[in-house]
C-alpha positions as semicolon CSV with decimal commas, in nm:
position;residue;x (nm);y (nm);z (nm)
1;X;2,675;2,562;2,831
2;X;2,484;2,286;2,640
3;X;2,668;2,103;2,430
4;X;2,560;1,975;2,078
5;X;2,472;1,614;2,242
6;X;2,217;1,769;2,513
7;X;1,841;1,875;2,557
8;X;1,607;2,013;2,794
9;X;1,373;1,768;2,885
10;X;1,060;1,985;3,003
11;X;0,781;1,880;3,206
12;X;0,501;2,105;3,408
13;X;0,448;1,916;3,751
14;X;0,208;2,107;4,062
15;X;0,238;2,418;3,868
16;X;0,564;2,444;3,841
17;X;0,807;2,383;3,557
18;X;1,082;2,149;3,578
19;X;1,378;2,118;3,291
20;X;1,655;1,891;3,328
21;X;1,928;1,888;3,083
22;X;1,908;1,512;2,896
23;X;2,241;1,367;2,702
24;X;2,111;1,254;2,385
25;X;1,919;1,420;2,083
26;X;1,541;1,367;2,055
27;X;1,440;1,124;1,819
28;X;1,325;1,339;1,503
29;X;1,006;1,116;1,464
30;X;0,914;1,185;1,837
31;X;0,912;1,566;1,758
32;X;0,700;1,503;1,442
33;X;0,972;1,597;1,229
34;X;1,013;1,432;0,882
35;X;1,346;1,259;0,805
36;X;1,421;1,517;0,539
37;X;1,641;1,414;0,207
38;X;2,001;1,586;0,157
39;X;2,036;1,904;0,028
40;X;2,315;1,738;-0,182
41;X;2,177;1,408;-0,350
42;X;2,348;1,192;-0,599
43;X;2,279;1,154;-0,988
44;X;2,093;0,830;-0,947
45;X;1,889;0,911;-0,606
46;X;1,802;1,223;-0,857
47;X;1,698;1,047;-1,136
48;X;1,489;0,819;-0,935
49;X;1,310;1,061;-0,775
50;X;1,245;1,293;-1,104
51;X;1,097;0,879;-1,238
52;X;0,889;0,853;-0,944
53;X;0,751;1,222;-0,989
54;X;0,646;1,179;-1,369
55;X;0,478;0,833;-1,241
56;X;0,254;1,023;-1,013
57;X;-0,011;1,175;-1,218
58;X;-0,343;1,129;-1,380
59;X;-0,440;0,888;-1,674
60;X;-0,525;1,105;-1,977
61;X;-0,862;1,184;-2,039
62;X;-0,814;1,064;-2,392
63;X;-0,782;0,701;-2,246
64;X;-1,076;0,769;-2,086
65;X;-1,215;0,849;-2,345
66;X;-1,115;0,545;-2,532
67;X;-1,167;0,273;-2,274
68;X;-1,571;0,434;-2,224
69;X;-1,477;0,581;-1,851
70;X;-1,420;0,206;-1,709
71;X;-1,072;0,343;-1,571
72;X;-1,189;0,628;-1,395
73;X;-0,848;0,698;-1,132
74;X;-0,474;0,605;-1,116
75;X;-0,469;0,311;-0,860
76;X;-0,069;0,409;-0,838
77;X;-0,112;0,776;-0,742
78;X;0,116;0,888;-0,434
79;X;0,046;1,146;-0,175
80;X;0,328;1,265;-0,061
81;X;0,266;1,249;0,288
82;X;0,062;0,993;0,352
83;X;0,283;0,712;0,095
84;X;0,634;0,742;0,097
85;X;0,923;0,632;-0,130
86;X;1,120;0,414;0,129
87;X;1,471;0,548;-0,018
């Protein structure tokens, strides 16, 4: 039996497949996973996330209106996978 602490390292060599059976846990940004945010979060990690959401939009077209179209984007939108929050 594995325990919690192992993997199977994997590798295909001369047509054959070899496994061996490593001690630690893969690094999660070696498997291309995302370091994912608690289910459970606190009020102010909340708050400051629900802030950073309202942040990311648009500029109204009525400003656009106003100005005569020389702000034409938000310089401080946020994609959420290429920019992230650094919490």
């Amino acid at each position: 039996m594995i325990g919690p602490y192992k993997h199977w390292d994997c590798e295909m060599f001369a047509g054959t497949l070899r496994c061996l059976v490593k001690d630690q846990l893969p690094d999660p940004e070696m498997l291309g996973l995302p370091l994912a945010t608690s289910s459970h979060k606190t009020f102010r990690i909340k708050r400051l996330l629900a802030k950073k959401q309202m942040q990311n939009h648009p500029i109204p077209q009525w400003i656009r209106v106003k100005i005569g179209n020389k702000i034409r984007y938000s310089s401080k939108r946020r994609r959420w996978r290429r920019t992230k929050l650094g919490l």
